[in-house]
C-alpha positions in Angstrom: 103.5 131.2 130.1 105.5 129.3 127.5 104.2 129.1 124.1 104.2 126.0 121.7 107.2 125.4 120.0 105.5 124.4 117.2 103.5 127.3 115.4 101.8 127.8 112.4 104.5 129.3 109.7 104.4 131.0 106.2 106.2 128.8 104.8 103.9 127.0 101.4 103.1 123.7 101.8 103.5 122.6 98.4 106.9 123.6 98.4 107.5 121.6 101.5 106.1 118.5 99.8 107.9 119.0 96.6 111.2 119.0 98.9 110.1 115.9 100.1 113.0 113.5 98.4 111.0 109.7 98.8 108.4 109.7 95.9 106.0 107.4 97.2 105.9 108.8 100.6 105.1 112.5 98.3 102.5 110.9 96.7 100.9 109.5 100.0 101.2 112.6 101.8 99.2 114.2 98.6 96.2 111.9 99.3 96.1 112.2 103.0 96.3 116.1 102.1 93.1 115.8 99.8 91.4 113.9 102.4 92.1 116.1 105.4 90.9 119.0 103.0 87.5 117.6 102.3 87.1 116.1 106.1 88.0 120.3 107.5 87.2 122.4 104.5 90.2 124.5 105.3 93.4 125.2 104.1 96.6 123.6 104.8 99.1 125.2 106.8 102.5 124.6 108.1 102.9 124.0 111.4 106.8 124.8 112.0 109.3 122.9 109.8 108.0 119.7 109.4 104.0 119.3 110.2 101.3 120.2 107.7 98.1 121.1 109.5 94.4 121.9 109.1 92.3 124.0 111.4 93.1 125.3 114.6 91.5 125.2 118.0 92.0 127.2 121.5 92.9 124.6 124.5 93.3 125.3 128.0 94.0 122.4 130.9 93.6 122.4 134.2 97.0 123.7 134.9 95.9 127.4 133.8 98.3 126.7 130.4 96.6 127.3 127.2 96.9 128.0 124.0 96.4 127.2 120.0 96.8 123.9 118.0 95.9 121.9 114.9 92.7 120.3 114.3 94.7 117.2 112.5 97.6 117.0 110.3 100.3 115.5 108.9 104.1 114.6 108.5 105.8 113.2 105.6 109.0 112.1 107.2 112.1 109.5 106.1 110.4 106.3 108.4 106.9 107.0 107.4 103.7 108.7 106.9 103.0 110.6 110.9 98.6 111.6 110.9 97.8 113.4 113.8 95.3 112.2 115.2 95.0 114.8 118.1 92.0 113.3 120.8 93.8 110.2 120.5 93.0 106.7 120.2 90.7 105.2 122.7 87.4 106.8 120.8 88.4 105.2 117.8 88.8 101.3 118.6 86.8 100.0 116.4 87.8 101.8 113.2 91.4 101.1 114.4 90.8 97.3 114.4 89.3 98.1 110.6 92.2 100.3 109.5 95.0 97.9 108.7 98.7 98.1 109.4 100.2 100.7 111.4 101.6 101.9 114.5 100.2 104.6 116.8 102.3 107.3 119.5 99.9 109.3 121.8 97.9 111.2 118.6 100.3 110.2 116.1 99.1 107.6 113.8 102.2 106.2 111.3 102.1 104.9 108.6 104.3 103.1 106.5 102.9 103.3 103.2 99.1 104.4 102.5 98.6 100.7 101.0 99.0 99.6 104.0 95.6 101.0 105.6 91.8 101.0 104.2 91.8 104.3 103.0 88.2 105.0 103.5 88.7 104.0 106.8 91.6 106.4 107.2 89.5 108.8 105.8 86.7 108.2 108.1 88.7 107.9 111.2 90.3 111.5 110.8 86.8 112.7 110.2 85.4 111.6 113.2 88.6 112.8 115.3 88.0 116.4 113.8 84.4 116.0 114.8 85.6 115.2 118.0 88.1 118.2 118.5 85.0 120.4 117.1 82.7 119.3 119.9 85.2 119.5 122.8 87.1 122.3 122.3 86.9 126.4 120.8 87.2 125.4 117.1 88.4 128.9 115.4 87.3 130.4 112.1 
């Protein structure tokens, strides 16, 4: 069975963020950091090159494929601020209509600057996703 391509590294985080060369979109990712922190109470990780993720939780579909993932997490990259938020959007609606200006993907929330979106909001939306992840699936230690 084929394994994710993307898996958690060694690789430090802070150094990851420090490479990041657009200031405000450093700073941003900082906050969002702090708040995913205090939503999981765990420590961030890299997730191969690029992702910066928190918790991890055991899937398996239908299909008989399985395996491990991020409860939520982040991406600092050139176009904007990418927040996983993994369950997706549907169970969120109404926060979403509260959260300001952004664009969404399939779990990917982006964002172009953090000014952009009611922070609490933000804060409270990945919150109740992790919540959501913790109910549904194998959450791991």
């Amino acid at each position: 069975m084929a394994e994710n391509k993307t898996q958690p590294t060694k690789a430090r985080v802070g150094d990851f963020l420090d490479a990041v060369d657009n200031p405000k979109r450093r700073a941003d990712a900082r906050k969002v950091l702090a708040m995913m922190r205090r939503v999981t109470g765990k420590r961030a990780t890299m997730w191969g090159s690029s992702i910066i993720g928190f918790g991890k939780y055991q899937y398996r579909y239908e299909s008989g494929r399985e395996g491990e993932f991020m409860l939520t997490g982040l991406s600092p990259r050139k176009q904007n601020l990418a927040v996983y938020i993994i369950p997706g959007f549907e169970p969120f609606e109404a926060q979403m209509k509260k959260l300001g200006k952004y664009k969404t993907g399939r779990s990917c929330l982006y964002i172009n600057k953090l000014e952009d979106v009611d922070e609490k909001v933000l804060e409270k939306l990945i919150d109740n996703s992790v919540k959501l992840m913790r109910k549904r699936y194998n959450v791991m230690p």
